[in-house]
N, CA, C and O atoms as a printed pandas DataFrame, in Angstrom:
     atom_number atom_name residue_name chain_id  residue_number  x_coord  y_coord  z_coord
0              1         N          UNK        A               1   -8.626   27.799   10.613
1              2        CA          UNK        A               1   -8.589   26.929    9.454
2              3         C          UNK        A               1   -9.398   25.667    9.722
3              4         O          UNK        A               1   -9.494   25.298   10.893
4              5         N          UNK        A               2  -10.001   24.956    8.737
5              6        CA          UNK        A               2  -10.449   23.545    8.586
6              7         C          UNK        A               2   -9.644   22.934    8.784
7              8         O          UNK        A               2   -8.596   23.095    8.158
8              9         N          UNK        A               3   -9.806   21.697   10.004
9             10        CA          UNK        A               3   -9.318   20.681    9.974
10            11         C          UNK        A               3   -9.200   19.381    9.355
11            12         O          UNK        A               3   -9.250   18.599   10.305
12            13         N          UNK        A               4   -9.032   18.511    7.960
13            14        CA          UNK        A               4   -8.987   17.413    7.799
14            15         C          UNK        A               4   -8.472   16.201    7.475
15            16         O          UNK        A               4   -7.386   15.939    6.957
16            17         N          UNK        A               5   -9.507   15.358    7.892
17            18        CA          UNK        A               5   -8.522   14.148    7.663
18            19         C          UNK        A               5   -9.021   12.871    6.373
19            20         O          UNK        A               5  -10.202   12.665    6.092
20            21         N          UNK        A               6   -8.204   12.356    5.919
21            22        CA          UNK        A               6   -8.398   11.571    5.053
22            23         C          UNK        A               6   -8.656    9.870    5.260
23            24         O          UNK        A               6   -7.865    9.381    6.066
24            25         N          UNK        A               7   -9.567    8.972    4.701
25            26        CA          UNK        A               7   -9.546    7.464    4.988
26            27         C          UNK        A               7   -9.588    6.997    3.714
27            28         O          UNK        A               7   -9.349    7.668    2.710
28            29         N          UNK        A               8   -9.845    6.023    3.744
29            30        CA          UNK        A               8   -9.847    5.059    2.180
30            31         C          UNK        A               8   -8.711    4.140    1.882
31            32         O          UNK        A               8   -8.626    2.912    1.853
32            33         N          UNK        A               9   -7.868    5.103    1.670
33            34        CA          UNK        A               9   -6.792    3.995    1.132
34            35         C          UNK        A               9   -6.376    2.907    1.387
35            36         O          UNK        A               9   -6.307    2.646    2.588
36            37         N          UNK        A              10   -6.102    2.241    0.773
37            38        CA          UNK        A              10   -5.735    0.560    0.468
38            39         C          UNK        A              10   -5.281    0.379   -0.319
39            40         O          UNK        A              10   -4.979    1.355   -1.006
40            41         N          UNK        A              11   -4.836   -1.216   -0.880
41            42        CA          UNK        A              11   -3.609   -1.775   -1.648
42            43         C          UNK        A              11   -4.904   -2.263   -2.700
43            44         O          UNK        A              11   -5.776   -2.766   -1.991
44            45         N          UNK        A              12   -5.270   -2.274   -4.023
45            46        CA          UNK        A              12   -6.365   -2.668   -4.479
46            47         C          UNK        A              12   -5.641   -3.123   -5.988
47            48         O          UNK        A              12   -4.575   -2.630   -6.359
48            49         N          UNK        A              13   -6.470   -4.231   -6.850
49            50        CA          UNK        A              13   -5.581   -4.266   -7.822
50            51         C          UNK        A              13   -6.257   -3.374   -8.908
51            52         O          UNK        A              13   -7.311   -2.750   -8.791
52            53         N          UNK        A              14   -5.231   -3.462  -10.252
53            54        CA          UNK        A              14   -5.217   -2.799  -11.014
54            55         C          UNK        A              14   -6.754   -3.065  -11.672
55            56         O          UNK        A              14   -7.325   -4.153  -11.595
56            57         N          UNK        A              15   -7.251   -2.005  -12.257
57            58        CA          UNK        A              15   -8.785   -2.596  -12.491
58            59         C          UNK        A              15   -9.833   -2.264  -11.903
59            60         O          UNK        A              15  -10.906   -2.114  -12.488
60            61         N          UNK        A              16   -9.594   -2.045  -10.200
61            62        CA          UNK        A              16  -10.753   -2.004   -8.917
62            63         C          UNK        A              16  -10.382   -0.814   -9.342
63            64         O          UNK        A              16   -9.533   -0.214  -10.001
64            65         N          UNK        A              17  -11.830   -0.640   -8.397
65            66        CA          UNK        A              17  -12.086    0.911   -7.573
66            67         C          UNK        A              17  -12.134    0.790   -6.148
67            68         O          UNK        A              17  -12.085   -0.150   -5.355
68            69         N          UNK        A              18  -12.297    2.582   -6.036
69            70        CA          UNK        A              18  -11.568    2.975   -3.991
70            71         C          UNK        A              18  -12.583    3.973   -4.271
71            72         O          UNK        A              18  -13.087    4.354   -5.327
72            73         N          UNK        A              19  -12.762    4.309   -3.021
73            74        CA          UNK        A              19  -13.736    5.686   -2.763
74            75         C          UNK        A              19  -12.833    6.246   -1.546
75            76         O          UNK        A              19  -12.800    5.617   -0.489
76            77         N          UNK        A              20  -12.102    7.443   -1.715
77            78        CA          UNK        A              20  -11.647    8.066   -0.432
78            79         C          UNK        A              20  -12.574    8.852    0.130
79            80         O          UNK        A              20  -13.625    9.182   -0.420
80            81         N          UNK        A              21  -12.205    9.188    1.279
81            82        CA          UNK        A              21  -13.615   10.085    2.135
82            83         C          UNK        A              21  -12.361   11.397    2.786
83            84         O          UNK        A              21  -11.182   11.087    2.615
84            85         N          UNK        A              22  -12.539   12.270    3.231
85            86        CA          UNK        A              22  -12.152   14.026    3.823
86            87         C          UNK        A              22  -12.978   14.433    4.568
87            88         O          UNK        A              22  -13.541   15.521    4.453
88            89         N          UNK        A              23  -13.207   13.451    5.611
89            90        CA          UNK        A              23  -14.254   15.036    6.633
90            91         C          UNK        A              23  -13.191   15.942    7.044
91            92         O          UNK        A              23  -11.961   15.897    7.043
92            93         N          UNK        A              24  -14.393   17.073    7.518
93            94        CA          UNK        A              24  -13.673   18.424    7.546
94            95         C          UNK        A              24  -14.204   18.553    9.015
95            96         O          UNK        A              24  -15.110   17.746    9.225
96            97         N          UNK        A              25  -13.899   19.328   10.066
97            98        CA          UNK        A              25  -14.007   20.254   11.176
98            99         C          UNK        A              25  -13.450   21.067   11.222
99           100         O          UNK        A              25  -12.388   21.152   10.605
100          101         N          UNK        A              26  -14.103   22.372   12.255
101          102        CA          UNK        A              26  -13.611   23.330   12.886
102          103         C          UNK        A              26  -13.922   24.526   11.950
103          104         O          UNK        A              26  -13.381   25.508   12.459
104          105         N          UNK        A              27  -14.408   24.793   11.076
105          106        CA          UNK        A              27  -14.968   25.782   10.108
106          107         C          UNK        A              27  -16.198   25.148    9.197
107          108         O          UNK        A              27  -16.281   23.981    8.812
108          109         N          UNK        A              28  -16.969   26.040    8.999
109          110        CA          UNK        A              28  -18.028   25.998    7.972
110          111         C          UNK        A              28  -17.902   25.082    6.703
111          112         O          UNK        A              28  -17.659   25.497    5.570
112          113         N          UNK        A              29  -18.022   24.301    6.920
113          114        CA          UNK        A              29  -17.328   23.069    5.220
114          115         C          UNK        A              29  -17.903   24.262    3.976
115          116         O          UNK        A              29  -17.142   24.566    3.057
116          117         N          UNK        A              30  -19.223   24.836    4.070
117          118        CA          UNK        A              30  -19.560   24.756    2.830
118          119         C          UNK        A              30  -19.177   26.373    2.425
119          120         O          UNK        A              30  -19.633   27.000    1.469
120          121         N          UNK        A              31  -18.409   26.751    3.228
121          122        CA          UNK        A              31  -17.860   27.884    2.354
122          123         C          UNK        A              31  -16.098   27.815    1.808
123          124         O          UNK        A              31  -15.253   28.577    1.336
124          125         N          UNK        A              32  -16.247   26.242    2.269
125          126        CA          UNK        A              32  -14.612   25.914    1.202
126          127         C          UNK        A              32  -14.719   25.248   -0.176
127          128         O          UNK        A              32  -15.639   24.437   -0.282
128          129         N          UNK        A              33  -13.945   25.445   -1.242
129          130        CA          UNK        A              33  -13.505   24.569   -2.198
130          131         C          UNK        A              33  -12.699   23.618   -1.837
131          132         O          UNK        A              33  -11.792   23.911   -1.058
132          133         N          UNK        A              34  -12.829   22.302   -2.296
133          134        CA          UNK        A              34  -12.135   21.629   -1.825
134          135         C          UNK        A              34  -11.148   20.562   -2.841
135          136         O          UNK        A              34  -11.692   20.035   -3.812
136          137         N          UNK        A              35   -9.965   20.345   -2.602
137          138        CA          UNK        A              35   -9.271   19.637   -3.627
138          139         C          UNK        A              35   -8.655   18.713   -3.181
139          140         O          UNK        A              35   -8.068   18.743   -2.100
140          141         N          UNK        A              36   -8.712   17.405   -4.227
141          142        CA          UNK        A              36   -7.515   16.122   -3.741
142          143         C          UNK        A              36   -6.268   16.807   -4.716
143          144         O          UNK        A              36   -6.311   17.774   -5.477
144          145         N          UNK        A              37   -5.382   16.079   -4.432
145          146        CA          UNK        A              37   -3.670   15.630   -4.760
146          147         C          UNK        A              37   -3.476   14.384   -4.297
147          148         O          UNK        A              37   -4.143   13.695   -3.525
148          149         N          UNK        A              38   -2.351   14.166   -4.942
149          150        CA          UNK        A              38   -1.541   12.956   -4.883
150          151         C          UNK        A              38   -0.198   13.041   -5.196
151          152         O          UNK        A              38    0.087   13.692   -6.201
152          153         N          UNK        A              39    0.976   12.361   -4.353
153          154        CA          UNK        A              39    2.431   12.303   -4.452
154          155         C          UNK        A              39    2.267   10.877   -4.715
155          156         O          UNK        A              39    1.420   10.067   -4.337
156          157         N          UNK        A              40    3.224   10.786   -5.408
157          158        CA          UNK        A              40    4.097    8.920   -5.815
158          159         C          UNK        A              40    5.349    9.614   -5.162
159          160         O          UNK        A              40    5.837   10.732   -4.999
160          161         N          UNK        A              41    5.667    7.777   -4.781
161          162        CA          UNK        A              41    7.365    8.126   -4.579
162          163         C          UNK        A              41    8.169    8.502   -5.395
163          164         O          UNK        A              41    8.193    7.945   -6.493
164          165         N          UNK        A              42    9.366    9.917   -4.992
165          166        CA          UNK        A              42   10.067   10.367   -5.975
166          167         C          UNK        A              42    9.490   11.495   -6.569
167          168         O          UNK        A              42   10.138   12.139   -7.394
168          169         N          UNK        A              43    8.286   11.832   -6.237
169          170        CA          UNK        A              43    7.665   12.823   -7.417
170          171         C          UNK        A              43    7.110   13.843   -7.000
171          172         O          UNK        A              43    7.058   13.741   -5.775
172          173         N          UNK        A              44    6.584   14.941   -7.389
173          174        CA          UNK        A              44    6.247   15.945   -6.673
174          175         C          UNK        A              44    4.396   16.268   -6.230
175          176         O          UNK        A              44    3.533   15.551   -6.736
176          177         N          UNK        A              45    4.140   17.048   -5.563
177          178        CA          UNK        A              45    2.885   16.441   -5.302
178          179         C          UNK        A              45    2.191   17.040   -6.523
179          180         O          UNK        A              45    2.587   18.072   -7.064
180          181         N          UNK        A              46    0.891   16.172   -7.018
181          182        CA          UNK        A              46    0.532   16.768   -8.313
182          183         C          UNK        A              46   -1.353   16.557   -7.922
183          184         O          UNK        A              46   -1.914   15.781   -7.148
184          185         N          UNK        A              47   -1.963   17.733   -8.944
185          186        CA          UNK        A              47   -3.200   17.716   -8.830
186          187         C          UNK        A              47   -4.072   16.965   -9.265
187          188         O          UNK        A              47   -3.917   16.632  -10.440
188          189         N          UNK        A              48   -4.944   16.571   -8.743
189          190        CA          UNK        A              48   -5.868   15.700   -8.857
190          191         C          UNK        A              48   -7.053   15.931   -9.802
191          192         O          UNK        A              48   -7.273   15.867  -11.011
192          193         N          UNK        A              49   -7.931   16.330   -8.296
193          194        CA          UNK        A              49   -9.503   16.967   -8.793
194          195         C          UNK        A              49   -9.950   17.840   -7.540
195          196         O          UNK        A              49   -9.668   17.665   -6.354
196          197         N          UNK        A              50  -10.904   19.053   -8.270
197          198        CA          UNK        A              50  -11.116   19.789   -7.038
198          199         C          UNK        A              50  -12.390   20.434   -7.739
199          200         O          UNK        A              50  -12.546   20.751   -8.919
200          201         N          UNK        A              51  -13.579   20.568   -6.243
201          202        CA          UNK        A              51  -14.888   20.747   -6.258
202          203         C          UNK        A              51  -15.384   22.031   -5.324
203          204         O          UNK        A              51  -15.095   22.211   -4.141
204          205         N          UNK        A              52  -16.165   22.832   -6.127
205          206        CA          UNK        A              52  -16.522   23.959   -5.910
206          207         C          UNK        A              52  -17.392   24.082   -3.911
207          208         O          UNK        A              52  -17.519   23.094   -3.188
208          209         N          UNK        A              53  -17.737   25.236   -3.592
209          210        CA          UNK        A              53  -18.594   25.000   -1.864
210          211         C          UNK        A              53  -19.621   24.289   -2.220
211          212         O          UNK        A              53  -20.064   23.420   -1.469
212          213         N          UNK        A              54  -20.355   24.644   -3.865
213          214        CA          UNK        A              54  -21.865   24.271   -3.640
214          215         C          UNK        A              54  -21.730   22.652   -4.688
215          216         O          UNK        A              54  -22.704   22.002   -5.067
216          217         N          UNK        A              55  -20.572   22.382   -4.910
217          218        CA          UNK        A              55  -20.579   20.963   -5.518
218          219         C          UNK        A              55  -20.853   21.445   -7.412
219          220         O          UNK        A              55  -20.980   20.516   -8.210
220          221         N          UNK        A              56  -20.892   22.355   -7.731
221          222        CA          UNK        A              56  -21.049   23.181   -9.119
222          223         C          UNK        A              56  -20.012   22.886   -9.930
223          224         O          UNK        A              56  -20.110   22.369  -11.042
224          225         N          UNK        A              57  -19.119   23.179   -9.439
225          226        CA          UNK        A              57  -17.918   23.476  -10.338
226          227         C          UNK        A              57  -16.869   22.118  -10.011
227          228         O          UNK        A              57  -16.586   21.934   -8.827
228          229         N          UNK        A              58  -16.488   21.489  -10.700
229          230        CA          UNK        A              58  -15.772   20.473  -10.841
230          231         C          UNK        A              58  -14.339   20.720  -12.039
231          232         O          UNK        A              58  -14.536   21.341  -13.083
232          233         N          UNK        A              59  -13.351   20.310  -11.795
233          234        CA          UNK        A              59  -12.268   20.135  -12.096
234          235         C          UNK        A              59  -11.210   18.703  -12.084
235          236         O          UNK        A              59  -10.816   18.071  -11.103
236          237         N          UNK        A              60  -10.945   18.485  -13.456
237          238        CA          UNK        A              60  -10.201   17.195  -12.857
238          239         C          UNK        A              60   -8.679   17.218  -13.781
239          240         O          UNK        A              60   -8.786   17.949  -14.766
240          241         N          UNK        A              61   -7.844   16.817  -13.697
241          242        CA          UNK        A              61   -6.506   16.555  -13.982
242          243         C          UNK        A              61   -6.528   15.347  -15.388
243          244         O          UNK        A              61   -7.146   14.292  -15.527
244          245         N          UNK        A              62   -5.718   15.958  -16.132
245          246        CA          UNK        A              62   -6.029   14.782  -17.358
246          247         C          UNK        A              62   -6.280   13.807  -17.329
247          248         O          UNK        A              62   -7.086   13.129  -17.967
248          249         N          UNK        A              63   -5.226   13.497  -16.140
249          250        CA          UNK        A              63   -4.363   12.040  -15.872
250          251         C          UNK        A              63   -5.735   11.144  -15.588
251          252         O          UNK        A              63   -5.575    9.939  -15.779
252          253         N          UNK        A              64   -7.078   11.562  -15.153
253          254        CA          UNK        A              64   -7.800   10.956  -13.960
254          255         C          UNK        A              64   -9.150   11.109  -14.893
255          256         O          UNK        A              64  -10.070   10.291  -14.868
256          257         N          UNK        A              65   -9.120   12.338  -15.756
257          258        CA          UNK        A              65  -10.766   12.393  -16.162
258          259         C          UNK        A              65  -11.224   10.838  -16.796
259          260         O          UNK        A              65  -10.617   10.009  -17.474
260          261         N          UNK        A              66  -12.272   10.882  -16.355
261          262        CA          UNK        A              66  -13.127    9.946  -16.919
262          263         C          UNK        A              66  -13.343    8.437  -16.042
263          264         O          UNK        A              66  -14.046    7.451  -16.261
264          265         N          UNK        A              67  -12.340    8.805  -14.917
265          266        CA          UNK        A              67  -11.765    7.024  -13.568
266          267         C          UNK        A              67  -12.265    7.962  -12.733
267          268         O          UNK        A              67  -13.110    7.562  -11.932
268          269         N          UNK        A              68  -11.959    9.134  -12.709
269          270        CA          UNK        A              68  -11.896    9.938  -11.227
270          271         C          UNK        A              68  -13.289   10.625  -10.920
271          272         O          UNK        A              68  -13.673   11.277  -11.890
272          273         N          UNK        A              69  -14.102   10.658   -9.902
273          274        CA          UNK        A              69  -15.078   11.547   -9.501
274          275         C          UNK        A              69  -15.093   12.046   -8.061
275          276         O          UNK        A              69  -15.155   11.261   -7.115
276          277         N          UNK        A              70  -15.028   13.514   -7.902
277          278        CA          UNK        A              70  -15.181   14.177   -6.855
278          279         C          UNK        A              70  -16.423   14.757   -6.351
279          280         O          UNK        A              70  -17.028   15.568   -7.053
280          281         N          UNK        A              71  -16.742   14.509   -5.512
281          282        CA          UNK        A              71  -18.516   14.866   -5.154
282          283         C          UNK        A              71  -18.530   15.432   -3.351
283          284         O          UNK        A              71  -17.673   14.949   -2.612
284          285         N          UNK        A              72  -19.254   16.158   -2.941
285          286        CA          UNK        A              72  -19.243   16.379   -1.723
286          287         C          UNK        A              72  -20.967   16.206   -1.247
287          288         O          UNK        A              72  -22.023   16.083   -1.867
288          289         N          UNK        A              73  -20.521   16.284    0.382
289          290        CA          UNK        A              73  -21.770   16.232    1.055
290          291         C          UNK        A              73  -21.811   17.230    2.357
291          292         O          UNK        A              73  -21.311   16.848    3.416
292          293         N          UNK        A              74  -22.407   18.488    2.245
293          294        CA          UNK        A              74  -22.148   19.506    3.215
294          295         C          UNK        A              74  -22.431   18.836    4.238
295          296         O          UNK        A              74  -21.699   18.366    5.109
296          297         N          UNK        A              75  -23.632   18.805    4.088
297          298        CA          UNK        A              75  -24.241   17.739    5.456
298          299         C          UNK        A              75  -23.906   17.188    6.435
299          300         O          UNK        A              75  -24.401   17.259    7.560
300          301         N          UNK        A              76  -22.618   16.315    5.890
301          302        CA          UNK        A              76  -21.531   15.704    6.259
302          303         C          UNK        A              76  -20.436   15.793    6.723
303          304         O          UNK        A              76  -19.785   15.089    7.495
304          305         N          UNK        A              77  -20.117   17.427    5.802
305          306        CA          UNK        A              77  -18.607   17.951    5.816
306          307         C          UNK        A              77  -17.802   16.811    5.072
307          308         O          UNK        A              77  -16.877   16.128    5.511
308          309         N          UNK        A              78  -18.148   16.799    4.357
309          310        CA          UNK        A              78  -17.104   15.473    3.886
310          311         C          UNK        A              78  -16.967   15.508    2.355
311          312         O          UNK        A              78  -17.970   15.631    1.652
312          313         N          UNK        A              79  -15.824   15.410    1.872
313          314        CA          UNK        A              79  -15.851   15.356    0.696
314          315         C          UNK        A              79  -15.168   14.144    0.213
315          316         O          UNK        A              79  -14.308   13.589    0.897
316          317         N          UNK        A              80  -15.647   13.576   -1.332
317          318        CA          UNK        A              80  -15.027   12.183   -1.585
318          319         C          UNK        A              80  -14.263   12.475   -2.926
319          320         O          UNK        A              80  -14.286   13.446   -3.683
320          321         N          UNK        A              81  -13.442   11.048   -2.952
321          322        CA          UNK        A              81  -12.850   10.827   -4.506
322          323         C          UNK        A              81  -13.348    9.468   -4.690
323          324         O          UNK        A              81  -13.152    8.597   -3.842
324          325         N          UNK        A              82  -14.173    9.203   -6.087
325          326        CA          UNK        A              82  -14.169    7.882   -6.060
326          327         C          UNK        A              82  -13.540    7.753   -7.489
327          328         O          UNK        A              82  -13.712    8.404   -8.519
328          329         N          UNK        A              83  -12.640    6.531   -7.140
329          330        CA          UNK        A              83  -11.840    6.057   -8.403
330          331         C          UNK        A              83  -12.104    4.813   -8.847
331          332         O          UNK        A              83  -12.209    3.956   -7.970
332          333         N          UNK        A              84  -12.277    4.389  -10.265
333          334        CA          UNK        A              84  -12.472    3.422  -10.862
334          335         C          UNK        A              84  -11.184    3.346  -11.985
335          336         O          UNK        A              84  -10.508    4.280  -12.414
336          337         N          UNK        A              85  -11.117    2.257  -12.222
337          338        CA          UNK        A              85  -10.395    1.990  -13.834
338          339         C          UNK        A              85   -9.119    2.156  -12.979
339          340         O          UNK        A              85   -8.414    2.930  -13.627
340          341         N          UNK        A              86   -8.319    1.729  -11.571
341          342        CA          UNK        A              86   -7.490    2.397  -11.272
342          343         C          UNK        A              86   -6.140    1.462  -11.947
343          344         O          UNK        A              86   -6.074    0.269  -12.244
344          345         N          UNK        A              87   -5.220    2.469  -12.030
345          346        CA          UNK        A              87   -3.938    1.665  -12.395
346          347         C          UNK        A              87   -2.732    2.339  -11.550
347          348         O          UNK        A              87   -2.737    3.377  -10.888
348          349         N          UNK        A              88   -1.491    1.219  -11.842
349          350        CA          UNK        A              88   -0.304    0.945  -10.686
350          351         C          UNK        A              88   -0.030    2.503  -10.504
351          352         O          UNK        A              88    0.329    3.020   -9.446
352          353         N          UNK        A              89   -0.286    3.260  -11.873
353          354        CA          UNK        A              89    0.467    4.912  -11.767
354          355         C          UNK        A              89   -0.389    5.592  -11.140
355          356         O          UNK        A              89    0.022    6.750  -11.056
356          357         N          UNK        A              90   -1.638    5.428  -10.525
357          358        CA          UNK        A              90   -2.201    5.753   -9.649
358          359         C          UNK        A              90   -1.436    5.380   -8.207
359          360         O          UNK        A              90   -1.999    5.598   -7.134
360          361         N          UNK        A              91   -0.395    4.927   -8.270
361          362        CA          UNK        A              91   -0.317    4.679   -6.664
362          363         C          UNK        A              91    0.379    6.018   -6.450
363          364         O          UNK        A              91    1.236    6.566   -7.144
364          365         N          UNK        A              92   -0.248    6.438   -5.228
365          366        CA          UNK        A              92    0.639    7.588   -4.452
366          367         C          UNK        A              92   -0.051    7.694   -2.911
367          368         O          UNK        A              92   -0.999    6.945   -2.677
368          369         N          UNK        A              93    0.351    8.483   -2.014
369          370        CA          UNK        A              93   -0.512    9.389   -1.022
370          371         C          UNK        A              93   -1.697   10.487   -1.318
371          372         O          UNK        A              93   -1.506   11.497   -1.996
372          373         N          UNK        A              94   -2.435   10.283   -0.961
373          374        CA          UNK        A              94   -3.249   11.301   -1.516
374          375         C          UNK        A              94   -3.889   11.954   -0.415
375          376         O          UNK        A              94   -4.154   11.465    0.683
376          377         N          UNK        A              95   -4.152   13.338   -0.913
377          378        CA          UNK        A              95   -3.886   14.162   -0.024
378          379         C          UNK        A              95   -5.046   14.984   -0.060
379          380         O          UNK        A              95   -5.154   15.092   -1.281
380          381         N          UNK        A              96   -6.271   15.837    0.554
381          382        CA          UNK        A              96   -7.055   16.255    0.645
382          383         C          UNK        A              96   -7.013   18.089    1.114
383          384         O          UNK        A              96   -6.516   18.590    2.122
384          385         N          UNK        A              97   -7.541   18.590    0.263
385          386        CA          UNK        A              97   -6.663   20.227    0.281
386          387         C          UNK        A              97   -8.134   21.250    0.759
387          388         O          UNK        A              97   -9.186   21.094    0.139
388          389         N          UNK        A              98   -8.058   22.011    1.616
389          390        CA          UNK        A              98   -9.185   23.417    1.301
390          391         C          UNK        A              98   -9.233   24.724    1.063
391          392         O          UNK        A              98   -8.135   25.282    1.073
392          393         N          UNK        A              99  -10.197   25.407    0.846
393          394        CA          UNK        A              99   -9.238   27.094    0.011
394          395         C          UNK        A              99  -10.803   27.796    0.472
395          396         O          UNK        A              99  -11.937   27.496    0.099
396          397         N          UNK        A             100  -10.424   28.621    1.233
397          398        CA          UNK        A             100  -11.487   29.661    1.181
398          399         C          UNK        A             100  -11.908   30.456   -0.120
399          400         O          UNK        A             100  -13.032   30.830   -0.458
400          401         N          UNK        A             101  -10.750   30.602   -0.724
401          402        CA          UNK        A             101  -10.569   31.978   -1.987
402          403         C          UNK        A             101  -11.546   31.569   -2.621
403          404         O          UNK        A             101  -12.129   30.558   -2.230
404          405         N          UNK        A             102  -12.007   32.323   -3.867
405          406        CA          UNK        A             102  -12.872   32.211   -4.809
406          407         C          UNK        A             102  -12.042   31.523   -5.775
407          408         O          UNK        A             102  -10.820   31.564   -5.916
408          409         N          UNK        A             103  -13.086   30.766   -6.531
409          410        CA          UNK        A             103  -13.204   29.343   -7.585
410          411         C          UNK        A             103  -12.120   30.272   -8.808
411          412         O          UNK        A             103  -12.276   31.464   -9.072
412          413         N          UNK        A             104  -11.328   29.605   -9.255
413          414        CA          UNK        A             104  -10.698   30.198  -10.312
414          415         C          UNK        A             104  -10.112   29.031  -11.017
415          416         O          UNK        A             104   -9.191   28.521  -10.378
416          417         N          UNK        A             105  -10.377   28.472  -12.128
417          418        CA          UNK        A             105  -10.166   27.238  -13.108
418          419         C          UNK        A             105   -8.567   27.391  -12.424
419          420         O          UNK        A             105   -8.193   26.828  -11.396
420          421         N          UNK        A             106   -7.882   28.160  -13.149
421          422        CA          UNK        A             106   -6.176   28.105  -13.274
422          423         C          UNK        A             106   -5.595   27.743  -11.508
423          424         O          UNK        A             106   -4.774   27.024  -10.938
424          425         N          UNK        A             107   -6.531   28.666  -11.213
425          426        CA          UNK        A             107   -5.857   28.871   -9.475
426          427         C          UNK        A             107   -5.982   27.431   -8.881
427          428         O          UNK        A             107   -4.941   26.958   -8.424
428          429         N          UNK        A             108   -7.176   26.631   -8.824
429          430        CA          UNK        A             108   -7.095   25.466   -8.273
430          431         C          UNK        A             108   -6.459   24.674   -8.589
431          432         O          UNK        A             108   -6.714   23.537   -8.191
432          433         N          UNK        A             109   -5.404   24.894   -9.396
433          434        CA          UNK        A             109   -4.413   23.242   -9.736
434          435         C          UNK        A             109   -3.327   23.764   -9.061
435          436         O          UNK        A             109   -2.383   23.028   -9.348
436          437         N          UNK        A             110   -2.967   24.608   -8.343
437          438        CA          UNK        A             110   -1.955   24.923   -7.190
438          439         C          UNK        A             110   -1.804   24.676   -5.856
439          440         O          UNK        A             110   -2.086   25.487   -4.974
440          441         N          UNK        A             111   -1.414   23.700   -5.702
441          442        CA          UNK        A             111   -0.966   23.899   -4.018
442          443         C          UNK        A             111   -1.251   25.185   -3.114
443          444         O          UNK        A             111   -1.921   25.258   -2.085
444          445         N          UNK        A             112   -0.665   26.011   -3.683
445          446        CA          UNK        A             112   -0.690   27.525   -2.984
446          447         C          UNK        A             112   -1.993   27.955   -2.697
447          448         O          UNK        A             112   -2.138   28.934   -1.965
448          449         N          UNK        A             113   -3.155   27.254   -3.258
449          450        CA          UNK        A             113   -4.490   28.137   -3.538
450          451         C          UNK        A             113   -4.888   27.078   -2.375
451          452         O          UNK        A             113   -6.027   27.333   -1.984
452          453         N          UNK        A             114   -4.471   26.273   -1.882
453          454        CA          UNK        A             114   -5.109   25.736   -0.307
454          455         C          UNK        A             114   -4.618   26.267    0.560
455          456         O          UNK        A             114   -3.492   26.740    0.401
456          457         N          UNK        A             115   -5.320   26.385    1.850
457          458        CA          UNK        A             115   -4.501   26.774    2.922
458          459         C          UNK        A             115   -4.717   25.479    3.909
459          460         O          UNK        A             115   -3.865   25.363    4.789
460          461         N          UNK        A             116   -5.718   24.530    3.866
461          462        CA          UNK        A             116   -5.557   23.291    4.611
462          463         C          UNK        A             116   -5.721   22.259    3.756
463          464         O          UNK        A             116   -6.337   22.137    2.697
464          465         N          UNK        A             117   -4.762   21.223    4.701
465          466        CA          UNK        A             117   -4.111   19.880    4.048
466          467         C          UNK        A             117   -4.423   18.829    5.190
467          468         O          UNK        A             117   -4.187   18.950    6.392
468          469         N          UNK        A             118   -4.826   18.102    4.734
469          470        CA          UNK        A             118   -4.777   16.478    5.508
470          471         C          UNK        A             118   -3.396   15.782    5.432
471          472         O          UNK        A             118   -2.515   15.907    4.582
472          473         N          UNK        A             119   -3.437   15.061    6.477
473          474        CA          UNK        A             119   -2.183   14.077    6.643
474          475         C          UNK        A             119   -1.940   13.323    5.549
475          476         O          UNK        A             119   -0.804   13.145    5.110
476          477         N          UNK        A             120   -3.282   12.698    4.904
477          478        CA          UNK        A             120   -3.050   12.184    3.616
478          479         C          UNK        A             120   -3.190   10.035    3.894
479          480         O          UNK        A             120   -2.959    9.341    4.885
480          481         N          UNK        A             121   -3.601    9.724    2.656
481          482        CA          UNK        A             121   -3.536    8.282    2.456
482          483         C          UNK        A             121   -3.456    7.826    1.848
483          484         O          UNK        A             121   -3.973    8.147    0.778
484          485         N          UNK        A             122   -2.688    6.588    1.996
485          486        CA          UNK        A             122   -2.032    5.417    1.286
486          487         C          UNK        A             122   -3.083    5.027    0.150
487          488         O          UNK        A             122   -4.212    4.672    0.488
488          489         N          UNK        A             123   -2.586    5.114   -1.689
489          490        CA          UNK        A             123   -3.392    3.886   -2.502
490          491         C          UNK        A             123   -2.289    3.242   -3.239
491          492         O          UNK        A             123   -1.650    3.928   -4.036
492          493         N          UNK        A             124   -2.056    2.256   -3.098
493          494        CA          UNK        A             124   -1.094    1.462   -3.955
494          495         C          UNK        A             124   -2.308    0.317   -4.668
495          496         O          UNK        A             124   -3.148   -0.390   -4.111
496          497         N          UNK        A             125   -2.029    0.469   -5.853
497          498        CA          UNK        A             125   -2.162   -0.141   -7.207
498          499         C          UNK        A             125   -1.468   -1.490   -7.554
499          500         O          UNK        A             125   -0.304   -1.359   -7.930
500          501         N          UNK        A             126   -1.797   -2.354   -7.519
501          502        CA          UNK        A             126   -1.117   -3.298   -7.593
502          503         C          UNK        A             126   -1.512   -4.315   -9.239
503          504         O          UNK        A             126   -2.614   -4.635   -9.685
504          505         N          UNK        A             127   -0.152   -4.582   -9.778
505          506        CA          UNK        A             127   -0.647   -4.867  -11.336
506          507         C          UNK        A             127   -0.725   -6.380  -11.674
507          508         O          UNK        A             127   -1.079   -6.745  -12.796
């Protein structure tokens, strides 16, 4: 499996933007899809946005279209979230997901359809 880990997060106010970063090791980055999530306290973990191996296919969560952009860089192994317009209900852990399987609209808003997860990082929203 891919190994990764997540940076970015910070306490930012309501309004700013964050750019999280996901490098990946230990497997081929560019034959994964890759997806964020996010938990708030109390809540269950919920989907974000998630981006195809070749950066094609994009997906984003209601909650986020139009603040949220997911973009990758094979090159790099690294994949990002950059958020603008953020607000307090944006605060959670966020969490960085990968899936070998093939791209399927429905399938990627599941947990189940990753098989690797990052430790995850802190964004608190502050209003």
């Amino acid at each position: 499996q891919v190994q990764l880990v997540e940076s970015g997060g910070r306490l930012v106010q309501a309004g700013g933007s964050l750019r999280l970063s996901c490098a990946a090791s230990g497997r081929t980055f560019s034959n994964y899809n890759m997806g964020w999530f996010r938990q708030a306290p109390g809540k269950e973990r919920e989907f974000v946005a998630a981006i195809g191996w070749s950066g094609g296919s994009r997906y984003y969560a209601d909650s986020v279209k139009g603040r949220f952009t997911i973009s990758r860089d094979n090159a790099k192994n690294t994949v990002y979230l950059q958020m603008k317009s953020l607000k307090p209900e944006d605060t959670a852990v966020y969490y960085c997901a990968a899936s070998s399987r093939p791209w399927l609209d429905t399938a990627i808003l599941a947990e189940t359809y990753f098989a690797s997860w990052g430790q995850g990082t802190q964004v608190t929203v502050s209003s």
